[in-house]
C-alpha positions in Angstrom: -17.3 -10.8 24.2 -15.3 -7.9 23.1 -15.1 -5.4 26.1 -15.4 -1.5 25.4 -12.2 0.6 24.1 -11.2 2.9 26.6 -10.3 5.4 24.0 -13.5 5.5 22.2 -15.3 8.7 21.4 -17.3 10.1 23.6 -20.9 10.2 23.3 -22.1 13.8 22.5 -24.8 15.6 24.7 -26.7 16.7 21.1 -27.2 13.2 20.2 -28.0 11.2 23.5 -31.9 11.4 22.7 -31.6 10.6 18.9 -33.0 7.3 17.5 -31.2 4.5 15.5 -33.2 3.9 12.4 -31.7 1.6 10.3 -30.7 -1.9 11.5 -27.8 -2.0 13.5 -26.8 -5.3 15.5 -25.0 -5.1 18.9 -21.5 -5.8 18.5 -21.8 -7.8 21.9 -25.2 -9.7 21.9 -26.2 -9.2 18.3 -29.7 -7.6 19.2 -31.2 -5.2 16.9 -30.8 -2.2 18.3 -33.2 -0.1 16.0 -36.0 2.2 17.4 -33.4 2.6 20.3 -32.2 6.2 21.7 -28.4 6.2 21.2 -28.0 7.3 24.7 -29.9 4.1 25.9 -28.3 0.4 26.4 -29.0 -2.9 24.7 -32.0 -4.8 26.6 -30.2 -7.9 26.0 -26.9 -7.7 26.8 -27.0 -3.8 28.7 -23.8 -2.8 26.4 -24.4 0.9 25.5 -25.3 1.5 22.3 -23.3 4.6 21.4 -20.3 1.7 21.7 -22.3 -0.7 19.0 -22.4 2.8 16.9 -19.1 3.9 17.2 -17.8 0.6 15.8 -19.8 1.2 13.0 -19.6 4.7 12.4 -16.1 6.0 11.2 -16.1 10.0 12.0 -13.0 10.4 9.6 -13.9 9.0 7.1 -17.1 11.2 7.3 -15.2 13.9 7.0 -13.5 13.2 3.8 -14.5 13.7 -0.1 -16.0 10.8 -1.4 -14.3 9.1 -3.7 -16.2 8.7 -7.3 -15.8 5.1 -8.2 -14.6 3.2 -4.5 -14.4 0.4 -5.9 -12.1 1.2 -8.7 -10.5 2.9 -6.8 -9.9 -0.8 -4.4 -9.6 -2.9 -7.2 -6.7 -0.1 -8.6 -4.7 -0.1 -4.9 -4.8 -3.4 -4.4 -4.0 -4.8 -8.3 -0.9 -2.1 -8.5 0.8 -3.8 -5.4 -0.3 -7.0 -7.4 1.9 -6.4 -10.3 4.5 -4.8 -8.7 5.0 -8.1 -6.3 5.2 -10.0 -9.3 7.7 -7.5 -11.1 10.1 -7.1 -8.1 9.9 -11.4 -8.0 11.3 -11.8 -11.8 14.0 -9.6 -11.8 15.2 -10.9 -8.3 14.6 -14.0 -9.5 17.7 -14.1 -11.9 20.3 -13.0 -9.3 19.3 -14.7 -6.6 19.5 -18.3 -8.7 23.2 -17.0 -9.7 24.1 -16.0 -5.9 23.0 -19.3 -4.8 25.1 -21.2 -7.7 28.2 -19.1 -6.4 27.3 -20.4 -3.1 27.2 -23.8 -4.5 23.5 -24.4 -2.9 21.7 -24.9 -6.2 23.1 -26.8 -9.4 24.2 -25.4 -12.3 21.7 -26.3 -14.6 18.5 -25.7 -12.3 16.0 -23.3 -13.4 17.6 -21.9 -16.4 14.4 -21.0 -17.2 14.6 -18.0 -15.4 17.8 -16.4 -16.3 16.4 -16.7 -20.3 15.9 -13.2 -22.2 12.2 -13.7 -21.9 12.4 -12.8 -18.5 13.2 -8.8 -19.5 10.1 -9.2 -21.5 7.8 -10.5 -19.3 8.4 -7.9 -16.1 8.2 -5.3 -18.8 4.7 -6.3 -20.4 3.4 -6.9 -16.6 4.4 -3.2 -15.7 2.6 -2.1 -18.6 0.0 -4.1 -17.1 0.4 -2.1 -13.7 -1.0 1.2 -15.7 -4.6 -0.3 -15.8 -4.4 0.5 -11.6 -2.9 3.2 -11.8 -5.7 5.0 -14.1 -8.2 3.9 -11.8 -6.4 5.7 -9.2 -6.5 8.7 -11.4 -7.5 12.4 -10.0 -10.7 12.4 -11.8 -12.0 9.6 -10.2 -11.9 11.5 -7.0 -13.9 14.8 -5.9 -11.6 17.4 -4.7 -8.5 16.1 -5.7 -5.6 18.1 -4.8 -2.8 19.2 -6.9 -0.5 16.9 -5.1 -2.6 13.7 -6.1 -1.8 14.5 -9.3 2.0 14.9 -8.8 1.6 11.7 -7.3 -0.2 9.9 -9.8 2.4 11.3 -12.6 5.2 10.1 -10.2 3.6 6.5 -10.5 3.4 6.3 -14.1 6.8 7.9 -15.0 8.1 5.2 -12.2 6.5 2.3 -13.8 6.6 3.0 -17.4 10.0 3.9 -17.3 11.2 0.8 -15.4 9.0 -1.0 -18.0 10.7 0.6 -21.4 14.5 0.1 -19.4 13.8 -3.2 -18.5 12.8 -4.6 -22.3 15.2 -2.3 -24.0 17.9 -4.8 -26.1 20.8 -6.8 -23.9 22.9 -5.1 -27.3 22.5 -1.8 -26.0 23.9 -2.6 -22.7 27.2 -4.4 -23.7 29.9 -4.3 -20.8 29.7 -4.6 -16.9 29.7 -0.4 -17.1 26.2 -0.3 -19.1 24.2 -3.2 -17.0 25.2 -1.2 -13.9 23.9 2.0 -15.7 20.7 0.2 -16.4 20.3 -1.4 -13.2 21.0 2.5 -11.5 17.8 3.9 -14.0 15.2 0.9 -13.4 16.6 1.7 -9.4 15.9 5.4 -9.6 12.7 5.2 -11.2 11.7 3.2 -8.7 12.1 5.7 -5.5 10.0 7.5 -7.7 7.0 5.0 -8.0 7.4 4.7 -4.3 7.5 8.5 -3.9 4.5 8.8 -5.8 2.8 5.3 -4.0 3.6 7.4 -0.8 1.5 10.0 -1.2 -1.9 8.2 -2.6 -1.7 5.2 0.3 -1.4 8.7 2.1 -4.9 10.4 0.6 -6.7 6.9 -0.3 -5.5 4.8 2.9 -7.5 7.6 5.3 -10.3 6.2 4.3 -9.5 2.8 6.2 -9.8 2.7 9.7 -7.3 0.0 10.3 -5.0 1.6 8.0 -4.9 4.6 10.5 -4.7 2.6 13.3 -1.5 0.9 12.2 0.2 4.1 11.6 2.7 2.3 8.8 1.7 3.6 5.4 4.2 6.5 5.2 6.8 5.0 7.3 6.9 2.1 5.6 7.2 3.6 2.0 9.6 5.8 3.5 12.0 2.3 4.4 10.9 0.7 1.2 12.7 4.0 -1.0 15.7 3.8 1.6 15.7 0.0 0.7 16.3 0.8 -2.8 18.9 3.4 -2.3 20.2 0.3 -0.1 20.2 -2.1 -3.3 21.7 0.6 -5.7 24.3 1.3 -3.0 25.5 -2.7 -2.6 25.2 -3.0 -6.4 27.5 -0.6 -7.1 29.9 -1.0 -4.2 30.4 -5.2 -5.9 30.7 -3.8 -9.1 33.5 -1.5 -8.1 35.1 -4.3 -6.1 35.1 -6.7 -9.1 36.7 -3.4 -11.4 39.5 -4.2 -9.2 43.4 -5.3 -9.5 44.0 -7.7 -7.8 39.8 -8.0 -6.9 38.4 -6.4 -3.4 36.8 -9.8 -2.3 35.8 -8.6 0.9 34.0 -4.9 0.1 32.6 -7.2 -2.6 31.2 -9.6 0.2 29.8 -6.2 1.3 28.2 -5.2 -1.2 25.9 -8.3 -1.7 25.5 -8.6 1.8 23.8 -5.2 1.6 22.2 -5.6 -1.6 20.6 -8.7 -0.9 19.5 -7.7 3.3 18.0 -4.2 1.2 16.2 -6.6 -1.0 14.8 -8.9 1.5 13.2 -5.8 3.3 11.9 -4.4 -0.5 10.1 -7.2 -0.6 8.9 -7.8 2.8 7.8 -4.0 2.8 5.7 -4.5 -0.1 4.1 -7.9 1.0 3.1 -5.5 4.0 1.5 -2.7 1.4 -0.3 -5.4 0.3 -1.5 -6.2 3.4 -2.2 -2.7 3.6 -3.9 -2.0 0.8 -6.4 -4.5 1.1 -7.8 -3.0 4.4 -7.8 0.2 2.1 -9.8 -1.5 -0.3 -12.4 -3.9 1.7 -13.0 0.0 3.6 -13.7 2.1 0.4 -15.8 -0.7 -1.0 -17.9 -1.3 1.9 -17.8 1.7 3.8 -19.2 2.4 7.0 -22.3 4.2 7.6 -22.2 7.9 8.3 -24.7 9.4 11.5 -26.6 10.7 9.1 -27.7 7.2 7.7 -28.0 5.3 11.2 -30.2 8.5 13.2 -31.6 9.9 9.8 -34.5 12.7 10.7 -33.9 12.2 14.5 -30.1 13.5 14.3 -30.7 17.0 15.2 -27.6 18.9 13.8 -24.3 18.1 12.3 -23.7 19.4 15.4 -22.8 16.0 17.1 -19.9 15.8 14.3 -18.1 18.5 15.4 -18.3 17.8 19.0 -16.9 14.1 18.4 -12.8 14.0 18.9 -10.6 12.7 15.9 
């Protein structure tokens, strides 16, 4: 039995003698608790049923625009971080098999396969993929969208689509250690901007989850994931400049892959995370929890009892 948050909302004066009329099990016992006064307890089990309501009423959410098409809207969060997981894994992919052959912990010859020119190709194509999300996260298919969601949403485009085009541009047109570092400093920058961008809609979209507010990591952890990047740019560059070198700086270049490759690990933990994240964003906006209104129907007396209940 799950005992009673201490923290939970307290029940307001206005709605103590209103009546539950839709079905609404008690999160304790399971008993139905309709025809009941919200003020009253379960017969069964004696657990007040203002605690059974307030589990499945979300006052925040009630208080926010709904969205147009929810579960587009779900699908789009939750199939962005998709592609993106599978982006950031092929183009790690390639340097991670050549750190580990330099380390002499994988041979050679083993999987070749993913250091081949298709590889450019194929992360390219699946971030062209990642725009299908993205348009259903689009202003329009919100009411009341603000300016800054579309900033946002222009933020995540340019981000992706650029990273796309740099990535499948020809290996010809980046001849020299000098032009891959350039390349690798462009697909890097426009992606602090798709996080920039992915900041501000977990921001407006993730409200909508309860469990999303509750772990109070959406914005913080974007906000890691961009300095992860500057992180990966910063050890990138720091190895190339060691390697420039005469004689070689072996050491700053141990440096710089120790800090690329610790700024990597926590890009891609972070985004496992937003996953995580963003599929408690979309199992809320798809089935959403019932407002007042729908549980006491005729017998809530005002909206009254909304603006009495704390945040």
């Amino acid at each position: 039995m799950e005992p009673a948050r201490l923290d939970s909302p307290v029940l307001p004066k206005s709605l103590s003698r209103a009546v539950v009329v839709q079905e609404l099990k008690c999160r304790q016992c399971g008993y139905n608790l309709r025809t009941l006064v919200v003020g009253g307890k379960c017969p069964e089990c004696g657990l007040e049923t203002w605690q059974t309501i307030i589990r499945e009423f979300d006052p925040e959410v009630s208080r926010l625009p709904r969205l147009h098409d929810p579960r587009g809207v779900g699908n789009g969060i939750f199939m962005l971080l998709v592609c993106v997981i599978a982006l950031a894994s092929l183009l790690l992919a390639p340097s991670l098999i050549e750190q580990l052959k330099a380390w002499q912990l994988l041979g050679p010859n083993r999987l070749r396969f993913l250091a081949t020119s298709l590889i450019p190709i194929a992360a390219g194509i699946l971030a062209l993929i990642g725009l299908w999300p993205i348009w259903k996260l689009h202003p329009s298919q919100a009411r009341e969208a603000s300016p800054s969601t579309w900033l946002d949403i222009c933020f995540l485009a340019i981000g992706l689509t650029g990273s796309a085009l740099t990535i499948m541009l020809p290996d010809r047109l980046f001849r020299g250690a000098a032009w891959i570092d350039l390349q690798r400093i462009i697909i890097l920058a426009l992606c602090v901007v798709f996080f920039w961008g992915l900041r501000g809609v977990f921001t407006m979209i993730g409200e909508h989850s309860r469990s999303y507010r509750h772990a109070h990591g959406g914005r913080q952890g974007l906000g890691a994931m961009i300095a992860a990047v500057v992180g990966i740019a910063s050890g990138s560059l720091l190895q190339s400049w060691a390697s420039g070198q005469t004689p070689p700086a072996g050491d700053l270049g141990t440096i710089g892959t120790v800090i690329t490759w610790i700024s990597a690990s926590m890009l891609y933990l972070g985004l496992i995370y937003l996953l995580m994240n963003a599929w408690w964003i979309r199992s809320a906006i798809i089935r959403p929890s019932r407002t007042l209104k729908d549980l006491l129907g005729e017998s809530m007396p005002t909206d009254e009892g909304m603006e009495e209940m704390p945040s």
